[in-house]
LUMGU-772729 format. One record per residue (C-alpha): residue in three letters; residue number from 1; x, y, z. Coordinates in nm, 2 decimals. Layout:
BEGIN
{r "ALA", NUM, {X, Y, Z}};
...
***
This chain:
BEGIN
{r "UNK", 1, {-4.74, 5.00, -19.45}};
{r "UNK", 2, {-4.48, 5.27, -19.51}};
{r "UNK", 3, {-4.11, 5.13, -19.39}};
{r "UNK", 4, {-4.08, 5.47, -19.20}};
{r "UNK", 5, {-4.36, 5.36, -18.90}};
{r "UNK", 6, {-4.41, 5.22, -18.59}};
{r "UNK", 7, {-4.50, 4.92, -18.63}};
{r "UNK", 8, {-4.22, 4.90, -18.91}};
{r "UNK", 9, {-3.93, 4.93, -18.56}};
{r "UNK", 10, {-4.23, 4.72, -18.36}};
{r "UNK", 11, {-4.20, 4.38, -18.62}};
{r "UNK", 12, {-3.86, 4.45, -18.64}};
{r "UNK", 13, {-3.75, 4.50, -18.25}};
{r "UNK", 14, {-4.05, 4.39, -18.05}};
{r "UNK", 15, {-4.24, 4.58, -17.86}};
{r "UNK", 16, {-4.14, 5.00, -17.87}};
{r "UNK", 17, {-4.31, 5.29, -17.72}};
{r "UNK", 18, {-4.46, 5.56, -17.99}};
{r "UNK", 19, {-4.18, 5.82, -17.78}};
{r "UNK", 20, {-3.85, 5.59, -17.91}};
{r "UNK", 21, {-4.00, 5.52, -18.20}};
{r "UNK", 22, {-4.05, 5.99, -18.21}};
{r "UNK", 23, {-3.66, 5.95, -18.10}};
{r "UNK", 24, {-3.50, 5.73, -18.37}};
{r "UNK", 25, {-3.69, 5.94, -18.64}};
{r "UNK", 26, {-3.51, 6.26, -18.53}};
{r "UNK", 27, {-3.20, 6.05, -18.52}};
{r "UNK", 28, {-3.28, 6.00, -18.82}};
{r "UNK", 29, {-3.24, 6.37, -18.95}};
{r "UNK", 30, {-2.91, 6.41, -18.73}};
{r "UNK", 31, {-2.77, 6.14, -18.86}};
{r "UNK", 32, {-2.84, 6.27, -19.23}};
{r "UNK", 33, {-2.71, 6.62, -19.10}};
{r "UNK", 34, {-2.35, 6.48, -18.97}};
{r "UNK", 35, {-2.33, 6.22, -19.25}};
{r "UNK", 36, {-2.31, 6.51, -19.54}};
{r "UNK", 37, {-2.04, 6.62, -19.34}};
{r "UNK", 38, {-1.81, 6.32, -19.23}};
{r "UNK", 39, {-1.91, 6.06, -19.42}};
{r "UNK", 40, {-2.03, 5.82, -19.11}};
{r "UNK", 41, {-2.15, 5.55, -19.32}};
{r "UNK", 42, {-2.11, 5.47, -19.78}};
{r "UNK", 43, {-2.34, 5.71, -19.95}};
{r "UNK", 44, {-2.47, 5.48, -20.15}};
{r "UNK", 45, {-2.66, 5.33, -19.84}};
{r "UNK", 46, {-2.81, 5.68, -19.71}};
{r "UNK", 47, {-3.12, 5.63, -19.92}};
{r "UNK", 48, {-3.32, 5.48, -19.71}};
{r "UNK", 49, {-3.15, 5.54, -19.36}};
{r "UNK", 50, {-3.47, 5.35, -19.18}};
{r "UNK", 51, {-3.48, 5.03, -19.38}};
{r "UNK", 52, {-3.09, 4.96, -19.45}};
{r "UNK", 53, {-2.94, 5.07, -19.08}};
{r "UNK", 54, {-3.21, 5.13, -18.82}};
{r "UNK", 55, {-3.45, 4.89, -18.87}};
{r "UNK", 56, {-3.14, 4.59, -18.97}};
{r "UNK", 57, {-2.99, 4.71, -18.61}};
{r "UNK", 58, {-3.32, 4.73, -18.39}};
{r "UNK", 59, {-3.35, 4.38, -18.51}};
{r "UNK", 60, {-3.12, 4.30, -18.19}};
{r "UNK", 61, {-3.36, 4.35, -17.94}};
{r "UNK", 62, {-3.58, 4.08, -18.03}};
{r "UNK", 63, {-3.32, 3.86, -17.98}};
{r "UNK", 64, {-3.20, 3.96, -17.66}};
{r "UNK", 65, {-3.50, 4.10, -17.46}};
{r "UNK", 66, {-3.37, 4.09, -17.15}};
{r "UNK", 67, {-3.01, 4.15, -17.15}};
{r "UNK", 68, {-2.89, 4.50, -16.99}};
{r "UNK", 69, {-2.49, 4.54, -17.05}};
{r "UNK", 70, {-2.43, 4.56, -17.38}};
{r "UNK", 71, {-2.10, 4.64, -17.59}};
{r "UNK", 72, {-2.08, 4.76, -18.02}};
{r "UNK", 73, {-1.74, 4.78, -18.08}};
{r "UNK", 74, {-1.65, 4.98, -18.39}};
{r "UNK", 75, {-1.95, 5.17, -18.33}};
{r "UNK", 76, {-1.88, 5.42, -18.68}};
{r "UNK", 77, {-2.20, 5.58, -18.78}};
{r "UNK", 78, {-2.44, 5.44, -18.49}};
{r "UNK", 79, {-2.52, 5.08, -18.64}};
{r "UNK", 80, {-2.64, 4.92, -18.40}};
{r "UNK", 81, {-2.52, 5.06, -18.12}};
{r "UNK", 82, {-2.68, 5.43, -18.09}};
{r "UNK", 83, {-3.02, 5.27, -18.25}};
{r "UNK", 84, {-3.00, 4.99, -17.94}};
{r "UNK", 85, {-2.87, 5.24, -17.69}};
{r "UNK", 86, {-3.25, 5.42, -17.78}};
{r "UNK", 87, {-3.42, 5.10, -17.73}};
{r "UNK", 88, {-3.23, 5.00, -17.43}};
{r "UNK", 89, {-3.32, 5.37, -17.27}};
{r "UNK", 90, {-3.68, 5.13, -17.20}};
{r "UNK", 91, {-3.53, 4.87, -17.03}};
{r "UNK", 92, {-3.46, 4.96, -16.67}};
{r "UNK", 93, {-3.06, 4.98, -16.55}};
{r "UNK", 94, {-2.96, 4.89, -16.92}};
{r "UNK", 95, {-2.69, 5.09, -17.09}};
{r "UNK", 96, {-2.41, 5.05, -17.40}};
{r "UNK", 97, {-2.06, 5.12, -17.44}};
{r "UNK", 98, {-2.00, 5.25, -17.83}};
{r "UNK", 99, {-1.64, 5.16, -17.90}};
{r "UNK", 100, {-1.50, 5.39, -18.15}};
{r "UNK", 101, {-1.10, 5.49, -18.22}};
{r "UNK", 102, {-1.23, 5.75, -18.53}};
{r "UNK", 103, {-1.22, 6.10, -18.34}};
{r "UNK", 104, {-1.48, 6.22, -18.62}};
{r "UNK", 105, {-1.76, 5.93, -18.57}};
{r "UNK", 106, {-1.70, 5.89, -18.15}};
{r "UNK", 107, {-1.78, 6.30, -18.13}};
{r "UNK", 108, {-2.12, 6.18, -18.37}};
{r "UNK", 109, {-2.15, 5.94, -18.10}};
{r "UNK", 110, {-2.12, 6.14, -17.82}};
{r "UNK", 111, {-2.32, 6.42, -17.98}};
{r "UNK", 112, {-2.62, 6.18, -18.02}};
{r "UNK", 113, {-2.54, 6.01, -17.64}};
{r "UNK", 114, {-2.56, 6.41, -17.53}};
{r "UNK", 115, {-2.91, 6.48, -17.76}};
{r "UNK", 116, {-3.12, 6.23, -17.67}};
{r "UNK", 117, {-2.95, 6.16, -17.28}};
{r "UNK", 118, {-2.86, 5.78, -17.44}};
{r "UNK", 119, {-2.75, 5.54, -17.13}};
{r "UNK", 120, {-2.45, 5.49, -17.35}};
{r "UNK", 121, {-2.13, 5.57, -17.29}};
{r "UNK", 122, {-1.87, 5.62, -17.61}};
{r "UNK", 123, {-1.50, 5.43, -17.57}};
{r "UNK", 124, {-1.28, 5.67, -17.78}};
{r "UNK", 125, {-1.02, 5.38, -17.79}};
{r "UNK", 126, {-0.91, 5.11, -18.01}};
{r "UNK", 127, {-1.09, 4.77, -17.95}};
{r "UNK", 128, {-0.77, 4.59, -17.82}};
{r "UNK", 129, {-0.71, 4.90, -17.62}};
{r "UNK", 130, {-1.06, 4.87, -17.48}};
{r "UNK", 131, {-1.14, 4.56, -17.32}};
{r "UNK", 132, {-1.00, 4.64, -16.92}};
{r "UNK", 133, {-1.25, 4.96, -16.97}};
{r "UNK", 134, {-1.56, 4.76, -17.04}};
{r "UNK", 135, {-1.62, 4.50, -16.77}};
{r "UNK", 136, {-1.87, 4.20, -16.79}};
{r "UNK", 137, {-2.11, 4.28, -17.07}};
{r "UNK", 138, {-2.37, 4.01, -17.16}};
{r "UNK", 139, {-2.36, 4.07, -17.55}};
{r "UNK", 140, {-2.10, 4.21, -17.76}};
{r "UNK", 141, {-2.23, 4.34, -18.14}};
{r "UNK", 142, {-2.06, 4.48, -18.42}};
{r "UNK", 143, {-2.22, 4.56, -18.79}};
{r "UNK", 144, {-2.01, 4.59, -19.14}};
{r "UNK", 145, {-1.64, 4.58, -18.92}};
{r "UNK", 146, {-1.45, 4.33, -19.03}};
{r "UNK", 147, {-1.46, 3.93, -19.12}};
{r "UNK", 148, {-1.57, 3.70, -18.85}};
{r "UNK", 149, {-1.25, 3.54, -18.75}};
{r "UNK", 150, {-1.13, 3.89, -18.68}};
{r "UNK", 151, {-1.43, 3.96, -18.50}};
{r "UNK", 152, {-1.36, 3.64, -18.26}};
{r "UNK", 153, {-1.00, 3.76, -18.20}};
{r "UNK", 154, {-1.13, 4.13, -18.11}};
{r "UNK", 155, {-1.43, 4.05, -17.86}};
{r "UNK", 156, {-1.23, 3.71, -17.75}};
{r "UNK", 157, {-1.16, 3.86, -17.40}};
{r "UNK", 158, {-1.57, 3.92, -17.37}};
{r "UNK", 159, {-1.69, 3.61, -17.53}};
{r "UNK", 160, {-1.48, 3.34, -17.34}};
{r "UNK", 161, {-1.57, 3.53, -17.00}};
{r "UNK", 162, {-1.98, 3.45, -17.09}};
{r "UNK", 163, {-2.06, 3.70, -17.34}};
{r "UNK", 164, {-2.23, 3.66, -17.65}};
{r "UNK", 165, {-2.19, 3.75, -17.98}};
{r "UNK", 166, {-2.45, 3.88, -18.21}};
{r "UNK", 167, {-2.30, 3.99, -18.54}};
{r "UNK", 168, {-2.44, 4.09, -18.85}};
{r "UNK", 169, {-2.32, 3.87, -19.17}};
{r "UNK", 170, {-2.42, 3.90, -19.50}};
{r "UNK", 171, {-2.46, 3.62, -19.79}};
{r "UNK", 172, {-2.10, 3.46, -19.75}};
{r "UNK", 173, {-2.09, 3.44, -19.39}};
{r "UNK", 174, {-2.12, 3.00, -19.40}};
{r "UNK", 175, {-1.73, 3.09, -19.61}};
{r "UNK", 176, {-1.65, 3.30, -19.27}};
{r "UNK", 177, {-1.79, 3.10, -19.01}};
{r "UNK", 178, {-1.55, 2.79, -19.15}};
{r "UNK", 179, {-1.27, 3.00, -19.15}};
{r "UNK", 180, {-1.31, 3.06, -18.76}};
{r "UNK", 181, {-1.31, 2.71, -18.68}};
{r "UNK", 182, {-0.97, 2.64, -18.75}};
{r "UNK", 183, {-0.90, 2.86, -18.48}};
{r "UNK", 184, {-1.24, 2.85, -18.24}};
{r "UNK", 185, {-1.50, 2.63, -18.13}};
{r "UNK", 186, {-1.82, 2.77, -18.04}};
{r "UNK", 187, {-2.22, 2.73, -18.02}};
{r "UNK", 188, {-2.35, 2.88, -18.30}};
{r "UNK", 189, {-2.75, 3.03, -18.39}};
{r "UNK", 190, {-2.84, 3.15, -18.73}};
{r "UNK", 191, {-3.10, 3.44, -18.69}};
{r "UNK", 192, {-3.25, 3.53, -19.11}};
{r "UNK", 193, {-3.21, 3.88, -19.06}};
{r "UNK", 194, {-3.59, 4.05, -19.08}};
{r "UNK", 195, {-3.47, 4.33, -19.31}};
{r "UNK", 196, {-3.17, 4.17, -19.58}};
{r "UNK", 197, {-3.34, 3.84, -19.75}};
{r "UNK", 198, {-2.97, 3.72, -19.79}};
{r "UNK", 199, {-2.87, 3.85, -19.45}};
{r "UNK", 200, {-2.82, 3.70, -19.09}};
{r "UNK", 201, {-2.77, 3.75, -18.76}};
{r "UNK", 202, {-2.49, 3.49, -18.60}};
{r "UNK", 203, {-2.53, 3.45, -18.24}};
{r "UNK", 204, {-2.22, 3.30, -18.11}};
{r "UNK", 205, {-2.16, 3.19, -17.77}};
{r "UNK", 206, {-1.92, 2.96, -17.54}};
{r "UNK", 207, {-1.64, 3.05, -17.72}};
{r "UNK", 208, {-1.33, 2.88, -17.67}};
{r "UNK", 209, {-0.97, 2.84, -17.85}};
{r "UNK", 210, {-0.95, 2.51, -18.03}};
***
C-alpha cells in the first residue's frame, strides 16, 4: 500500500472520513507551495511530506479520541497542529489553538485555518506570552521545539491545571526525560511512534514541581 492513502492516515490516526483524508492531501500541495517560499520546515524533510510530518502528527488522534480543546504551541510549519486541527474538524465542538511568535509561519497558519475553515484558532504570541489567552485545554502538543525540560517549563501553567502532554521525542528522549526529573515529577506513558522505528510519543500527565 502506497504511504500516500487512506488507510495509510486510517492505521495511523484511527478512523478518517475519505473527505479529510481529500483535505490533508491538498494540504499537502499548499504546504509544498509556502514551504519553497519560507522555509516552514528543513528541506531535507520535504521529500516525503506524508510519511515524515502528516502521518507522524495524525498519530495523535489515536491516542486521544475523545479529547476536544487542544493546544500545539510552536506550531511552525503545521506539525501537528494544522494536520490535528483537520482531524478534529470530525469531532463535534473540538477546536485547536496553533501558537506561533514567527509572523511568516502564524500567516501559513492562518492561511491554511482560512482554506480549509480549520476550528483552529492561530496565537501569534510567544508561548510565555500565551498562556492567559488559551484557557483549560485537555492536551498540550508540540513536535521538533525544544528539549523536554524546556517543554515542561513552557506548557507548566497547562499541565499542572489537568492537561496533558503528548510530545514527540526521538531516540534520546530516556537522556531528556532524566533530565526533567530533577526538576518535575510526573506520570509518564511511552507511545512507539507508528511512523519513526526509533521514535515516541511521551504522554505526560499530573505534573508537578519536585
Amino acid at each position: 500500500m502506497s504511504s500516500f492513502s487512506l488507510g495509510s492516515l486510517q492505521d495511523a490516526a484511527g478512523p478518517v472520513s475519505r473527505e479529510t483524508f481529500d483535505r490533508l492531501v491538498a494540504f499537502e500541495e499548499m504546504f509544498q507551495k509556502w514551504n519553497r517560499s519560507i522555509n516552514l520546515v528543513a528541506q531535507s524533510t520535504t521529500g516525503d511530506v506524508w510519511q515524515r510530518h502528516i502521518l507522524d502528527s495524525a498519530q495523535l488522534a489515536r491516542l486521544e479520541p475523545d479529547a476536544k480543546r487542544w493546544v500545539d504551541i510552536g506550531s511552525g510549519g503545521g506539525f501537528p497542529g494544522l494536520v490535528m486541527a483537520f482531524l478534529l474538524a470530525e469531532r463535534d465542538g473540538a477546536g485547536i489553538d496553533l501558537v506561533e511568535s514567527n509572523r511568516k509561519k502564524a500567516s501559513f497558519l492562518q492561511a491554511v485555518v482560512g482554506q480549509f475553515s480549520l476550528p483552529a484558532r492561530v496565537v501569534a504570541r510567544r508561548i510565555d506570552e500565551s498562556h492567559a489567552l488559551v484557557s483549560a485545554p485537555q492536551i498540550v502538543t508540540a513536535r521538533a521545539l525544544a528539549s523536554l525540560p524546556t517543554l515542561l517549563d513552557l506548557s507548566a501553567p497547562w499541565l499542572t491545571t489537568g492537561a496533558r502532554g503528548l510530545f514527540h521525542k526521538g531516540r534520546d528522549y530516556r537522556a531528556e526525560v532524566q533530565e526533567s526529573v530533577n526538576r518535575w515529577a510526573f506520570d509518564l506513558v511511552e507511545h512507539p511512534s507508528v511512523t519513526d522505528p526509533h521514535g515516541v510519543i511521551l504522554e505526560l500527565s499530573d505534573l508537578r514541581p519536585v
